[in-house]
C-alpha beads as a LAMMPS data file, in Angstrom:
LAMMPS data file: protein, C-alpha beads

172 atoms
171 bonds

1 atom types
1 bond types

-500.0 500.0 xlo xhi
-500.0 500.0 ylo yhi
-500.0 500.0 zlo zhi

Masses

1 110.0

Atoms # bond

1 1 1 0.000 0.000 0.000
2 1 1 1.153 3.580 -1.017
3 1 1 2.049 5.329 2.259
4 1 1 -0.490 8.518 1.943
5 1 1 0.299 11.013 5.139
6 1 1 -1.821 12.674 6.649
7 1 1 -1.291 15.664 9.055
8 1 1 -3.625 15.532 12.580
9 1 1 -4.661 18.875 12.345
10 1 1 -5.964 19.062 8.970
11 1 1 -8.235 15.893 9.258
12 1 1 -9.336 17.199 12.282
13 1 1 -10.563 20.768 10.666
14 1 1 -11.937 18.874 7.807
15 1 1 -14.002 16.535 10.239
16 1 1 -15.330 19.788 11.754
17 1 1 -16.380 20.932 8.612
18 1 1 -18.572 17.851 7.398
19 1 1 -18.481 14.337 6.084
20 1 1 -17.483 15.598 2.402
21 1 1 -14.099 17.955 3.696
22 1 1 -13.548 14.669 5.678
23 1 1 -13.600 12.706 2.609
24 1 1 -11.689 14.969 0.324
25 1 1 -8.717 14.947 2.978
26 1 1 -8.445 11.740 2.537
27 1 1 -8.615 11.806 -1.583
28 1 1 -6.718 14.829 -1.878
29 1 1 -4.294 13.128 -0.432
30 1 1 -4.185 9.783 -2.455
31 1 1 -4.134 11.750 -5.470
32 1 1 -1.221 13.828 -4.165
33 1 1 0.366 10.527 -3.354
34 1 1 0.276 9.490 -6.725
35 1 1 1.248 12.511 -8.297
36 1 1 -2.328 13.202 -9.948
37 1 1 -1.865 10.253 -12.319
38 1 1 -4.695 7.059 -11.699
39 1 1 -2.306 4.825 -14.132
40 1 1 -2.592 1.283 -13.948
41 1 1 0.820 1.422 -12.506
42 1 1 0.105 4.012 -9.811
43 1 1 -3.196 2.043 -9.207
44 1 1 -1.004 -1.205 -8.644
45 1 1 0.465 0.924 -5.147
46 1 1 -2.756 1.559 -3.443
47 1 1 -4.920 -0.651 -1.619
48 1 1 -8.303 -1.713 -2.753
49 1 1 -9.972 0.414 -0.048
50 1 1 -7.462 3.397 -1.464
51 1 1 -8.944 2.995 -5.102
52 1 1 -12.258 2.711 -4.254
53 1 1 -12.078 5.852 -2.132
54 1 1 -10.414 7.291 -5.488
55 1 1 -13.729 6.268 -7.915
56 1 1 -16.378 7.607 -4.822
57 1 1 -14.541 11.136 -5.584
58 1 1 -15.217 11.133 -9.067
59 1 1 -18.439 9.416 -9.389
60 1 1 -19.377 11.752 -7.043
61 1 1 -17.887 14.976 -8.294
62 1 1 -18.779 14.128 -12.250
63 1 1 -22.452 13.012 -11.079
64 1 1 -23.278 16.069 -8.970
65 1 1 -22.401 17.995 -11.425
66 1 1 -23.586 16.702 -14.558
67 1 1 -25.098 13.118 -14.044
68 1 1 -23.573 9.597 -16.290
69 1 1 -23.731 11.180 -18.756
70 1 1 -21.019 13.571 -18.138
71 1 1 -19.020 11.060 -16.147
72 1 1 -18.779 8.677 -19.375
73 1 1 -18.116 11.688 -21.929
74 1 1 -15.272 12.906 -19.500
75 1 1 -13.953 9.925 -19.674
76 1 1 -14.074 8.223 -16.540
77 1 1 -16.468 5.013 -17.597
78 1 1 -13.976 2.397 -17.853
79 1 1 -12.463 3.446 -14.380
80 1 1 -16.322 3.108 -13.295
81 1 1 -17.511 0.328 -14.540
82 1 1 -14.716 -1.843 -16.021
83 1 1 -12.827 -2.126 -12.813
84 1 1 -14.453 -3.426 -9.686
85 1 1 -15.919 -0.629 -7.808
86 1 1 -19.466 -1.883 -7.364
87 1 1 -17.963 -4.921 -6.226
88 1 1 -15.741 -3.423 -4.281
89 1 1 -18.646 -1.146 -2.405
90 1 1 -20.479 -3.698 -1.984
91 1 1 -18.300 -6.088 -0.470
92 1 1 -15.674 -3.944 1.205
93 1 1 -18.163 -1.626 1.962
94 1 1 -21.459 -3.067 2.936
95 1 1 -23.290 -0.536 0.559
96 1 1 -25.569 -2.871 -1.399
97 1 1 -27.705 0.227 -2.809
98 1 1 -24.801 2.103 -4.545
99 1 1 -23.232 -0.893 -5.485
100 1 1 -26.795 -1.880 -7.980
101 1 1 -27.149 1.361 -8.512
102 1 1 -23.564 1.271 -10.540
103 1 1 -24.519 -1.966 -12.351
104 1 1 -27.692 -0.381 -13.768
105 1 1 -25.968 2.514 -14.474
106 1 1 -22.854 0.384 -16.589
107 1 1 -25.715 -1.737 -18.524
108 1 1 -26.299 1.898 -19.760
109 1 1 -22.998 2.394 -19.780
110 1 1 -22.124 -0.901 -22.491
111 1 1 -25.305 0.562 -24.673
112 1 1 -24.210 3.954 -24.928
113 1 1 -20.242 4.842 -24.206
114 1 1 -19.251 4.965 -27.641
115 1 1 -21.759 7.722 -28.827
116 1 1 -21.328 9.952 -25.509
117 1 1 -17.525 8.906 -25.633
118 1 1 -17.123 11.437 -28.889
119 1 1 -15.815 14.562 -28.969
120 1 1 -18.566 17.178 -29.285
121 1 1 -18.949 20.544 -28.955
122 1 1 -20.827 22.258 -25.808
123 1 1 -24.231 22.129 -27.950
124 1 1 -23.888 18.521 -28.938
125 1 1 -22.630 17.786 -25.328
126 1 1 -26.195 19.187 -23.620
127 1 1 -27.891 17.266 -26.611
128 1 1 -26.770 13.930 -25.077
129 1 1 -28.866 14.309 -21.930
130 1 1 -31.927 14.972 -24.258
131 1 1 -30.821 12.065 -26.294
132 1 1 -30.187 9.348 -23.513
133 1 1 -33.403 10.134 -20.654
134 1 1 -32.832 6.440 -19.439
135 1 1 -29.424 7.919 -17.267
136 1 1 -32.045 10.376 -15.415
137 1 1 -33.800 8.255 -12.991
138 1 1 -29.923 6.904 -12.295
139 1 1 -28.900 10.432 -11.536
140 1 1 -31.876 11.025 -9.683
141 1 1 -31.276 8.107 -7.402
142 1 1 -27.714 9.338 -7.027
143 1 1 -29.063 12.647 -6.186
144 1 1 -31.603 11.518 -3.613
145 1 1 -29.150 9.152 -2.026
146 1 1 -25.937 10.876 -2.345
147 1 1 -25.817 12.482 1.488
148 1 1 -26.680 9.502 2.867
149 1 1 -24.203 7.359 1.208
150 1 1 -21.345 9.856 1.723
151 1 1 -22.098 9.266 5.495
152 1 1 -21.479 5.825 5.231
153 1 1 -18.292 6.483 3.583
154 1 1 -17.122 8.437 5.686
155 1 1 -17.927 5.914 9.097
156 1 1 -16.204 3.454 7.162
157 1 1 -12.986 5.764 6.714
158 1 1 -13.100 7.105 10.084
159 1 1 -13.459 3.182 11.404
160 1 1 -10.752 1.774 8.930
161 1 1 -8.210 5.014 8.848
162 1 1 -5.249 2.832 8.749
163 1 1 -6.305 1.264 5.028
164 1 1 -6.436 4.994 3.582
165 1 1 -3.334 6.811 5.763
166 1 1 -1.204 7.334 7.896
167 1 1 -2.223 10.280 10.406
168 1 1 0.944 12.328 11.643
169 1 1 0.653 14.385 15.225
170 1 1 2.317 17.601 14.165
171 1 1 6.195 17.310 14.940
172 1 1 6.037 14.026 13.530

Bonds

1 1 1 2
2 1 2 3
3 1 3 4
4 1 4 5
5 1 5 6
6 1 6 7
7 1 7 8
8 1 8 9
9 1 9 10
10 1 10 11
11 1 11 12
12 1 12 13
13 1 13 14
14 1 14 15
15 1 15 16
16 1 16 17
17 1 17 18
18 1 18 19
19 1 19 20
20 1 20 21
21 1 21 22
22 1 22 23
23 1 23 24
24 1 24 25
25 1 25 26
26 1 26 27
27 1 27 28
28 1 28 29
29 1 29 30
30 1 30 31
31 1 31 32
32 1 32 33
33 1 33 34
34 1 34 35
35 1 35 36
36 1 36 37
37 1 37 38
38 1 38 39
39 1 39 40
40 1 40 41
41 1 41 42
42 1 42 43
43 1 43 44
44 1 44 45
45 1 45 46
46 1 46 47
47 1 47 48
48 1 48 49
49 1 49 50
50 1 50 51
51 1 51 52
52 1 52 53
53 1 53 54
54 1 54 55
55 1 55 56
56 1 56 57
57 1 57 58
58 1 58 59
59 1 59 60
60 1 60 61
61 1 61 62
62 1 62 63
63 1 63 64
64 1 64 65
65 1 65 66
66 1 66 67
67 1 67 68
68 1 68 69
69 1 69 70
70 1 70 71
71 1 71 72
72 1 72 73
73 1 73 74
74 1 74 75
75 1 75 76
76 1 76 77
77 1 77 78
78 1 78 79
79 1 79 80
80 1 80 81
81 1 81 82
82 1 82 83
83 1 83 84
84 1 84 85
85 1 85 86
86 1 86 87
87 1 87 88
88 1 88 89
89 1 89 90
90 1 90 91
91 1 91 92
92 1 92 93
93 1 93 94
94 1 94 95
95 1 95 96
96 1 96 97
97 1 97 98
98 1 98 99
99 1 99 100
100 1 100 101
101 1 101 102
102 1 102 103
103 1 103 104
104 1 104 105
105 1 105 106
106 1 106 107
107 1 107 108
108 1 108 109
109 1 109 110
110 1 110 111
111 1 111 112
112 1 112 113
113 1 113 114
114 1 114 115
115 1 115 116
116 1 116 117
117 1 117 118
118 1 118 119
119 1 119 120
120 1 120 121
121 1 121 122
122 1 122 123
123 1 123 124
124 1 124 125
125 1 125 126
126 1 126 127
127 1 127 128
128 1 128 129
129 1 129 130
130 1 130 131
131 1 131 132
132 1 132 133
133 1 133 134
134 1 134 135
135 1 135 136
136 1 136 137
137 1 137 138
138 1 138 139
139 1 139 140
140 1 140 141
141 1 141 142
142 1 142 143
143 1 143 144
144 1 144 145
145 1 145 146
146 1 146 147
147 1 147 148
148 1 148 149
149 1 149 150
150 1 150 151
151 1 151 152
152 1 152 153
153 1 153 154
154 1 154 155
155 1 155 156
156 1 156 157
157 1 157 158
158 1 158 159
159 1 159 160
160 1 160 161
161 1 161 162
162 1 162 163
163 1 163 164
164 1 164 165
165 1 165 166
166 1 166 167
167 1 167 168
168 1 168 169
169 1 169 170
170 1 170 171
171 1 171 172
């Protein structure tokens, strides 16, 4: 496992600031780790509970802000859905909701990447979510569920800190 410090201090302001500054700590962190590069060889130092921690952050960011759709035209479907992240919340993580809600979403996902894969413009990008409607009760669930399931994240960071960093007292 990548060793991905930590300082005290900061994890404690970001836990006093909510469950997502608590979170992004923690993936700020792995990124910076890595240097900002999710390669296969940079994904072969992390744990599983590292990675996973890694897709939450962008599902979540690229959802929030723009639903599937914009999280497969930016690119990120085959981190999604061809690696093992619903497995991986599921199992590692107990969350049995997210986890189907990724499989429905990557059955979309097989039918549709290659047309919302393409490079568009702005105009043709909006036209997607016109053009796919099926990815809107996905976002929607995401949406309705997201607070909730950031919560549980976060428990199961702040219970199992020692499989996403090290935490360093200041003077360490």
């Amino acid at each position: 496992m990548k060793q991905v410090i930590i300082q005290d201090e900061k994890l404690r302001r970001a836990a006093s600031e909510g469950m997502d500054a608590f979170l992004q700590v923690f993936i700020d962190a792995t990124n910076e780790s890595i240097g900002g590069k999710l390669t296969e060889e940079t994904m072969a130092e992390l744990s599983a509970d590292q990675i996973t921690l890694l897709a939450w952050g962008i599902l979540h960011e690229e959802v929030t802000d723009g639903g599937f759709v914009q999280l497969i035209h930016n690119g990120y479907g085959p981190f999604i859905f061809k690696n093992p992240f619903a497995k991986a919340v599921k199992q590692l993580w107990g969350m049995r909701q997210l986890s189907k809600l990724i499989y429905s979403a990557h059955t979309l996902y097989e039918k549709y990447h290659t047309e919302i894969e393409r490079d568009c413009t702005d105009e043709e990008f909006m036209a997607l979510f016109e053009r796919y409607p099926e990815f809107e009760d996905i976002d929607d669930e995401f949406i309705e569920n997201e607070e909730a399931w950031t919560g549980e994240i976060a428990r199961y960071v702040d219970e199992h800190i020692e499989c996403f960093a090290e935490i360093a007292r200041t003077g360490e």
